[in-house]
C-alpha positions as CSV (number, residue, x, y, z in Angstrom):
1,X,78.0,73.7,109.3
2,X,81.4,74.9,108.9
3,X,81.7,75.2,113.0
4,X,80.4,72.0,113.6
5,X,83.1,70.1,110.9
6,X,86.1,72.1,112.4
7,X,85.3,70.4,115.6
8,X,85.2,67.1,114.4
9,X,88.6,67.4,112.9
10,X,89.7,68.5,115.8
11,X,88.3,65.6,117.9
12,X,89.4,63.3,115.3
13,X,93.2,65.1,115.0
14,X,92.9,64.6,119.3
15,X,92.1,61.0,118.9
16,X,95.1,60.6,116.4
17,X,97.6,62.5,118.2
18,X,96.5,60.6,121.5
19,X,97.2,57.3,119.5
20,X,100.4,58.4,118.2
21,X,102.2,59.4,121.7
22,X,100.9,55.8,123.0
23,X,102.7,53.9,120.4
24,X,105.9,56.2,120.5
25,X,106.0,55.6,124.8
26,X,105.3,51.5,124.6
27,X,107.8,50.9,121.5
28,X,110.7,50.0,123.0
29,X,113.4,50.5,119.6
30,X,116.2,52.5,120.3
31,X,116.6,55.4,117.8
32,X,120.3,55.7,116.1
33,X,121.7,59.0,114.3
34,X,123.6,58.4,111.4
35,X,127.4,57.9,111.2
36,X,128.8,61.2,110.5
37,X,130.9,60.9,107.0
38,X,134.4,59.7,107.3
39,X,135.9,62.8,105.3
40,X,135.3,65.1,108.2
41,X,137.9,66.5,109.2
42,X,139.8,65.8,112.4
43,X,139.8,68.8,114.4
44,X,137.3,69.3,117.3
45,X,135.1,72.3,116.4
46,X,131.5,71.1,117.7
47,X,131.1,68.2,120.2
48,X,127.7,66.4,120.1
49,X,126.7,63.1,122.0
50,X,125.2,60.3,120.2
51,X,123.1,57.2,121.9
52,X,126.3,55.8,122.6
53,X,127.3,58.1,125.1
54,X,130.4,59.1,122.6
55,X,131.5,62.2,121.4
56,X,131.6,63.2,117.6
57,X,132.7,65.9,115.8
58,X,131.0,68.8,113.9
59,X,132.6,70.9,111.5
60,X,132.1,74.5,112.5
61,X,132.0,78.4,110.6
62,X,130.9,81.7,111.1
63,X,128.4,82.3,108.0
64,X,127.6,85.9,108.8
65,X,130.5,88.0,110.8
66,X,130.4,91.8,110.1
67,X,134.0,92.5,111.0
68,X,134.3,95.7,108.8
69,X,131.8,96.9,111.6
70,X,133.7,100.2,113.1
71,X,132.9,97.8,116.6
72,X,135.7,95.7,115.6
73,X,138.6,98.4,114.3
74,X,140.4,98.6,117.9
75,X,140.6,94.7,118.3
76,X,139.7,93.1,114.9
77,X,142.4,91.4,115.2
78,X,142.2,90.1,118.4
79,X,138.6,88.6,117.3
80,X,140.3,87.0,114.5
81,X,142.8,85.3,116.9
82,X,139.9,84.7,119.2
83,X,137.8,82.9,116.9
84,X,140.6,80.6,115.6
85,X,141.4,79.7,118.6
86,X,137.9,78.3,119.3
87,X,138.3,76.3,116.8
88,X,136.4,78.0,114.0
89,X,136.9,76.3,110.6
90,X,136.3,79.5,108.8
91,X,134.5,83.0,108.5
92,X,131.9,84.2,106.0
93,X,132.0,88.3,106.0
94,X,130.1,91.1,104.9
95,X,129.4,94.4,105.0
96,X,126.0,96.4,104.2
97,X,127.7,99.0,102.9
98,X,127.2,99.2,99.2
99,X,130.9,101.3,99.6
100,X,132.6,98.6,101.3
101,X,132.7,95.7,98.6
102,X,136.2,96.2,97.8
103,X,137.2,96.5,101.5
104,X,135.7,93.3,102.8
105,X,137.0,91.4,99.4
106,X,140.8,92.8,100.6
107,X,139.8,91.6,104.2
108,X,139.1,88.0,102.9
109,X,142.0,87.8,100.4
110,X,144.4,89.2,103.5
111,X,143.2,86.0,105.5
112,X,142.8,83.4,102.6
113,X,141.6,80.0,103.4
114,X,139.7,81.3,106.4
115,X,138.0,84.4,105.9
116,X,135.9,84.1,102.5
117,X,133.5,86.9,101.6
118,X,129.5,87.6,100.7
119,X,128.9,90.7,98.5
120,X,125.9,92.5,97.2
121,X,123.2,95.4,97.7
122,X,121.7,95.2,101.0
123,X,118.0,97.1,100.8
124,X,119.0,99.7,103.2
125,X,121.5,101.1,100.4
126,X,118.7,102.0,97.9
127,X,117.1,105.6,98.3
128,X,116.3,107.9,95.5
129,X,119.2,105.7,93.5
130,X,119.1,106.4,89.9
131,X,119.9,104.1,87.3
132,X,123.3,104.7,86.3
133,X,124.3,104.0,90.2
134,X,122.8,100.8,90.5
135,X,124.4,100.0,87.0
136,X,127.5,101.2,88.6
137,X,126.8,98.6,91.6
138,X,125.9,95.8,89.7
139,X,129.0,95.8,87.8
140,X,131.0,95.9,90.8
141,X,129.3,93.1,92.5
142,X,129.5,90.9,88.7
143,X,133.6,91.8,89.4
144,X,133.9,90.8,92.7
145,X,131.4,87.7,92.7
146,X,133.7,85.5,90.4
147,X,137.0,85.8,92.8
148,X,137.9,82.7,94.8
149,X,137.1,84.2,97.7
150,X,133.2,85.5,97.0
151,X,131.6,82.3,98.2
152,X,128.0,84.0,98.0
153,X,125.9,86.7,97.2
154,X,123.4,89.0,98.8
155,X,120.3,91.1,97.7
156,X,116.3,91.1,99.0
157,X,113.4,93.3,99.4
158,X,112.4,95.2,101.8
159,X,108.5,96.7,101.1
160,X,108.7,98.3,104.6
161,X,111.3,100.9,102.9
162,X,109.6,104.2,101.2
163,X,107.2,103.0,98.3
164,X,109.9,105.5,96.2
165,X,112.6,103.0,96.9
166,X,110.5,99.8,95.6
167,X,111.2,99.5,92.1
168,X,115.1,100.4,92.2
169,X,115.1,97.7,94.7
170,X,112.9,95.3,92.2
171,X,115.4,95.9,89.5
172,X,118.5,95.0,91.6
173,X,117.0,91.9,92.8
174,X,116.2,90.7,89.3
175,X,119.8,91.6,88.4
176,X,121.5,90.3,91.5
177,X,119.1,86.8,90.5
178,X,120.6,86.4,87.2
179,X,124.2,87.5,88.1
180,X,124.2,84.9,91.1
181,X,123.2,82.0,88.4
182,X,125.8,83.2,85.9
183,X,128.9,83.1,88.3
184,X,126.9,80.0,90.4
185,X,127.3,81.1,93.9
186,X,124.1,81.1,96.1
187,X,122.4,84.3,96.9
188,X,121.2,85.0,100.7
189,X,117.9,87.5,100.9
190,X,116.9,89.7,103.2
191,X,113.4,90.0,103.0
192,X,110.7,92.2,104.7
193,X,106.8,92.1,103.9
194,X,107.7,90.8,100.3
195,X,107.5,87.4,99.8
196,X,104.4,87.5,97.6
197,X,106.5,89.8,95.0
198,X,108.8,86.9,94.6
């Protein structure tokens, strides 16, 4: 019964799809993408091609860039300089080191108006943490999420981690949630075999 049905929607979903590519090859309007919004602004960062055959301009930024990264302390500089001069409109940085807040906050403020920063807990950070730590952690992050430059948050669940480490890292969640609402920045996840726990 079951067997037979499933093959019959598939026939049927065949006979559809067969119908669908036919119409899409014989019709014969052109397809336009939008205008792009006239406040872009002017300076080339991404090129794209429209029906027209002419160029347009995408605005362009790094949304992730780990530049406290010891990879980058001989020529961090030089991949700041770098990245400018491809036109970059602007960095988002971070650091998974639950030590490192402060450091990648003083590395956006140094570079204002193009570095901006994403703070937070990352899941790798919680072990046998106690309490008062991640108390300790969460005020930090509160601090640092409502300067100009904290233009997001960051936080997950990781269920692959020692089943010791799951609650800690259910409570920071849950706190990094309500703190991300009450300073309104968006809060990026990283999440691993736990999206039924949210």
């Amino acid at each position: 019964g079951d067997r037979q049905g499933g093959r019959e929607n598939k026939k049927s979903s065949l006979r559809s799809n067969k119908k669908l590519l036919h119409e899409l090859q014989t019709k014969k309007e052109r397809v336009v993408l939008p205008a792009l919004p006239k406040s872009l602004p002017p300076i080339p960062l991404l090129r794209g091609i429209d029906p027209e055959n002419e160029p347009k301009v995408y605005p362009l930024i790094d949304c992730w860039a780990a530049l406290l990264s010891r990879q980058f302390d001989r020529d961090r500089e030089a991949v700041l300089r770098r990245t400018r001069d491809a036109d970059i409109r602007a960095v988002v940085v971070f650091t998974s080191d639950v030590e490192k807040q402060h450091d990648v906050m003083e590395l956006a403020q140094q570079e204002g108006g193009f570095l901006y920063c994403c703070v937070g807990v990352h899941p790798d950070n919680v072990k046998r943490t106690n309490e008062k730590t991640v108390q300790e952690w969460n005020e930090t992050i509160r601090g640092l999420a409502c300067v100009p430059e904290c233009v997001g948050m960051y936080s997950g669940l990781d269920l692959t981690r020692e089943a010791s480490t799951h609650y800690m890292q259910e409570m920071l969640l849950q706190t990094h949630l309500r703190v991300a609402a009450e300073v309104e920045v968006p809060l990026v996840l990283h999440l691993a075999h736990s999206a039924e726990r949210l």
